[in-house]
C-alpha positions as CSV (number, residue, x, y, z in Angstrom):
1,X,25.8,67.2,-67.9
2,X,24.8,65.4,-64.5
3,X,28.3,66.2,-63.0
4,X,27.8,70.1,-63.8
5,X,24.5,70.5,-62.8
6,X,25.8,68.9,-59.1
7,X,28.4,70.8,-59.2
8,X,26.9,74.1,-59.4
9,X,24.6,73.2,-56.9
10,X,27.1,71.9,-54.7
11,X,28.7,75.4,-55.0
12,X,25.4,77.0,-54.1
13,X,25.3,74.6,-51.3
14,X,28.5,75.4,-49.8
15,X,27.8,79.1,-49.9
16,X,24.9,79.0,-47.7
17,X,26.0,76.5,-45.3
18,X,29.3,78.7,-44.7
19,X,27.2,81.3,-43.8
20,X,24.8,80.0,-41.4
21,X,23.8,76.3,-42.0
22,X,20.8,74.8,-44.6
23,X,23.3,73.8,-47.5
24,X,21.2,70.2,-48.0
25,X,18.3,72.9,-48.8
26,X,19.7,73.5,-52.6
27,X,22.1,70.1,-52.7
28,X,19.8,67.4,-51.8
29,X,16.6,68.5,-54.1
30,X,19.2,68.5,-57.2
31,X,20.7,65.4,-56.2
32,X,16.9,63.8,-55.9
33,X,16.4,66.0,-59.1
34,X,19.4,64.8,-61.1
35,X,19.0,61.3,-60.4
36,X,15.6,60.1,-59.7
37,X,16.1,56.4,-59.7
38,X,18.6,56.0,-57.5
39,X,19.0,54.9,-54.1
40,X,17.9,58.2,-51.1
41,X,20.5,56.9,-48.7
42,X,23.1,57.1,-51.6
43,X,21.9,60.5,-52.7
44,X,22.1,61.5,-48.8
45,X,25.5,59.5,-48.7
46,X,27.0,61.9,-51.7
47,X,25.7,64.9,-50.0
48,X,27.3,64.2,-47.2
49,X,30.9,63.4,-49.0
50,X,30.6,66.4,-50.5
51,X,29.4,69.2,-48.0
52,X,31.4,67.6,-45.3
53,X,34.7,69.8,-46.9
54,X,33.1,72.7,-47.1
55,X,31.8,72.9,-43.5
56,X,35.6,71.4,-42.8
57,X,37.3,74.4,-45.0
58,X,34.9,77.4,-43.3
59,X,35.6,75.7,-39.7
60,X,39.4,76.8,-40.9
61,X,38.8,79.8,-42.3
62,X,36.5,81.0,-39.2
63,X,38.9,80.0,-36.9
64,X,41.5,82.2,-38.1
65,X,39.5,85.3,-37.3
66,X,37.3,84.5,-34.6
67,X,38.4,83.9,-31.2
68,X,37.3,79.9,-31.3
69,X,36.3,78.6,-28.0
70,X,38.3,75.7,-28.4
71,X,38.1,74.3,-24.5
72,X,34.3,73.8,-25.2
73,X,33.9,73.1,-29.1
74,X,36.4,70.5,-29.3
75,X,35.0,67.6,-26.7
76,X,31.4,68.8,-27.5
77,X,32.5,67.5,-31.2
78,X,33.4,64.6,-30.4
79,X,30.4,63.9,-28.6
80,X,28.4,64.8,-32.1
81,X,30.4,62.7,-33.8
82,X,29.5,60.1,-31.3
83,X,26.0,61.2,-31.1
84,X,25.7,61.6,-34.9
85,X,26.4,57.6,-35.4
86,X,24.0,56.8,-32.7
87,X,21.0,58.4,-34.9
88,X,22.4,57.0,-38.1
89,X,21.9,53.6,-36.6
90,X,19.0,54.3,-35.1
91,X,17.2,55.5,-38.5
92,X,18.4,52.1,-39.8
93,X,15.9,50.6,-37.3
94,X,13.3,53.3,-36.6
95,X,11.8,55.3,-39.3
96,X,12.0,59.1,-38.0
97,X,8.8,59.9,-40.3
98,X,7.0,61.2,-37.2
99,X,9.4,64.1,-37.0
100,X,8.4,65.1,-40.5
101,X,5.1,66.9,-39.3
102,X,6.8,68.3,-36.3
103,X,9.7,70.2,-37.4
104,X,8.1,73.0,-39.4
105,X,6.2,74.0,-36.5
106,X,9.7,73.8,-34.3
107,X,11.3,76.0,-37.0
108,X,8.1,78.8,-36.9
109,X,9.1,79.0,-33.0
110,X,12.9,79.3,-33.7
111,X,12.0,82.2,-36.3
112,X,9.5,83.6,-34.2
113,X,11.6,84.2,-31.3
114,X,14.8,85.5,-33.6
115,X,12.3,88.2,-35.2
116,X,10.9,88.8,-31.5
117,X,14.1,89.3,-29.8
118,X,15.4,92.1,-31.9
119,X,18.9,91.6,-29.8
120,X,19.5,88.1,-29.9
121,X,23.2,87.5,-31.1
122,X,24.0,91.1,-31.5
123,X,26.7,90.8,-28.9
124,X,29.1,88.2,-28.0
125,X,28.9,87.7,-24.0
126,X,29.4,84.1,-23.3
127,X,26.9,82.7,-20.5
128,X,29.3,80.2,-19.1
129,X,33.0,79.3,-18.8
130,X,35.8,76.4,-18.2
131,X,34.0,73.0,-17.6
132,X,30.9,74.7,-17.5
133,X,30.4,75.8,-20.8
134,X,31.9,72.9,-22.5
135,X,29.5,70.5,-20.9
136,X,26.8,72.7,-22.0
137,X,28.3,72.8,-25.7
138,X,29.0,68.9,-25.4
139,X,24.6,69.0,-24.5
140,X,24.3,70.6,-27.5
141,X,26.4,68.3,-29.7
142,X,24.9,65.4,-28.6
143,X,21.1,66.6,-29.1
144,X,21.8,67.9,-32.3
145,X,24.5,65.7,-33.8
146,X,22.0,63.0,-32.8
147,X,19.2,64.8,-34.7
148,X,21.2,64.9,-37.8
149,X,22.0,61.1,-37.6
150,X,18.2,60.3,-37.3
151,X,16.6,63.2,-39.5
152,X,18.9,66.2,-40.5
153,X,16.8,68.8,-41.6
154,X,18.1,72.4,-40.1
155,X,21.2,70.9,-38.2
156,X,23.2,74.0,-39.0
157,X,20.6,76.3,-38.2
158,X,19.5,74.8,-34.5
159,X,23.1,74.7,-34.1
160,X,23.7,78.2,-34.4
161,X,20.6,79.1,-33.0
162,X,20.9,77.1,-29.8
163,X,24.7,78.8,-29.4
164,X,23.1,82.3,-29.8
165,X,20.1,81.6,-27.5
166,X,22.0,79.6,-25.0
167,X,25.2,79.7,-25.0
168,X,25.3,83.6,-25.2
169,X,27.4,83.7,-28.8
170,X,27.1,86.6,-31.5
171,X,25.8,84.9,-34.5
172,X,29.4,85.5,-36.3
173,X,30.6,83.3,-33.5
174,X,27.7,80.8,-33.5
175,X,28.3,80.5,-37.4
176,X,31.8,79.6,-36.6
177,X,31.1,77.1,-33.6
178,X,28.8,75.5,-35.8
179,X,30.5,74.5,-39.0
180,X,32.9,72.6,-36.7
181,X,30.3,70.5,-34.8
182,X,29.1,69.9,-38.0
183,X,31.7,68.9,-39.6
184,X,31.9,66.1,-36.8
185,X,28.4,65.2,-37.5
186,X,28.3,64.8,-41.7
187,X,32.0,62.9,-40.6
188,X,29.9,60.5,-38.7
189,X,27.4,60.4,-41.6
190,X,30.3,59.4,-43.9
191,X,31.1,57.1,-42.0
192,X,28.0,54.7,-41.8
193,X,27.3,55.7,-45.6
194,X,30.8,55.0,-47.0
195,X,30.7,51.4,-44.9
196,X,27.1,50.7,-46.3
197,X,28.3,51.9,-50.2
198,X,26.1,54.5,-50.1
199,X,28.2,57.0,-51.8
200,X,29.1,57.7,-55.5
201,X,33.0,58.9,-54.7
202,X,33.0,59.5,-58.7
203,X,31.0,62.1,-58.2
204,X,31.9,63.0,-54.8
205,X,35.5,65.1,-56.3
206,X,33.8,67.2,-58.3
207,X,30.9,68.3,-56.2
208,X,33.9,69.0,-53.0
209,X,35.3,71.0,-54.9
210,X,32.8,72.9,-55.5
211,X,31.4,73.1,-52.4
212,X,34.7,73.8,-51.0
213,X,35.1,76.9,-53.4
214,X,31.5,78.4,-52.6
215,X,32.7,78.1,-48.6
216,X,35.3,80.3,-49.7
217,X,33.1,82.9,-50.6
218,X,30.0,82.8,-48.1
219,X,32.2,82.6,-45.0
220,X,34.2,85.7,-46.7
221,X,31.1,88.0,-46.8
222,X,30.3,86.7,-43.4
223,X,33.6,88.3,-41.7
224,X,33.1,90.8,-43.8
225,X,30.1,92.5,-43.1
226,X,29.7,90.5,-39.6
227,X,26.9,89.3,-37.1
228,X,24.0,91.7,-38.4
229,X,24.8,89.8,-42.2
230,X,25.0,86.5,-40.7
231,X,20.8,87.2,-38.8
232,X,19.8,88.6,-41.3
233,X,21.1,85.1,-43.9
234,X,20.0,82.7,-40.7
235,X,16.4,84.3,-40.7
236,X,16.1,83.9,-44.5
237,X,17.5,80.0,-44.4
238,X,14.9,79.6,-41.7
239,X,12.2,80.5,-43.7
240,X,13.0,78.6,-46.8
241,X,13.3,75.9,-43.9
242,X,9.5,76.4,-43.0
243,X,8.1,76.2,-46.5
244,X,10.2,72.9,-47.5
245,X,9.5,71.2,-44.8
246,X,5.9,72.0,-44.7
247,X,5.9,70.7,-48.1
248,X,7.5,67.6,-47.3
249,X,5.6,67.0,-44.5
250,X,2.1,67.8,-45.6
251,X,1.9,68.4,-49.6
252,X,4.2,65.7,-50.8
């Protein structure tokens, strides 16, 4: 019953995140559901082992139907991945509780400009090129890839935001630039989790799968019905983003 209940959560998981990031929104609360005794970090640990191949499989999927600015994504994930293990070791040493108050307000500003800026990501006109751009996409990587290493909360969506808003992508394209530097950064994760024995590989299978199979389908209806579908699913992840976190921070 445990492995089901997962499962189907890992497929709701991988749904979402295809589409525009927050995936750990539906997974992690049923893992810390399902299995309230055991251990956070191996509960984060599984997580990870499992959304990392669905963010993998969209990456794929994207890239065979969106113009992929490889020149600039590629180094800029390696400097998540990079990144990423820096602020997994770091949370091993600092506790990153003082972010917890702090984000939802970060988050209100992220929606509030999206709603304000009724144009933002509606057209695809890259601000930089060459070196240029990929230094500014390796900035990115390295702010946020850290950020997931030390907290995690919204990666995918200040990825994709912080593409749209400064790097001048459509949010189609963002999506797709996104799920590849995050794939590098929930690799790191993996990483330091597998090394430490934080994950449960058992149930690891099962919930890829899964996860893999609900990827499928949310980055489908995202090249299907395009950028205005893929706004319109980043401003409703956002939200849900603002009233967890708020909870977290200040209810819980």
């Amino acid at each position: 019953m445990e492995m089901l209940i997962v499962s189907l959560a890992s497929l709701l998981a991988g749904f979402v995140d295809s589409i525009v990031g927050g995936g750990g929104l539906v997974l992690v609360p049923a893992l810390f559901a399902t299995f309230p005794n055991a251990h956070p970090a191996t509960l984060f640990g599984t997580n990870k082992g499992a959304s990392v191949w669905g963010t993998a499989i969209a990456t794929v999927q994207y890239s065979k139907r969106v113009q992929m600015r490889w020149h600039a994504l590629a180094p800029a994930a390696i400097v998540c991945f990079a990144a990423s293990l820096g602020g997994a070791w770091l949370v091993t040493v600092v506790s990153p509780q003082y972010l917890r108050k702090a984000l939802p307000a970060v988050l209100v500003m992220v929606l509030a400009y999206t709603l304000a800026k009724k144009e933002l990501g509606r057209d695809h006109v890259p601000r930089f090129m060459g070196q240029r751009e990929a230094l500014v996409a390796s900035a990115i990587g390295a702010v946020i890839g850290f950020y997931d290493g030390f907290f995690g909360p919204g990666t995918g969506s200040f990825f994709v935001f912080l593409m749209v808003r400064v790097l001048g992508y459509d949010f189609l394209n963002a999506s797709a630039s996104a799920k590849l530097l995050n794939t590098a950064s929930n690799l790191a994760a993996i990483v330091l989790f597998a090394v430490k024995g934080y994950v449960w590989w058992h149930f690891v299978l099962a919930m890829a799968i899964a996860n893999v199979l609900g990827s499928v389908a949310g980055t489908h209806l995202a090249l299907k019905h395009g950028t205005g579908f893929v706004r319109g699913v980043f401003i409703a992840v956002v939200s849900a983003l603002i009233l967890k976190t708020s909870y977290d921070a200040f209810l819980r």
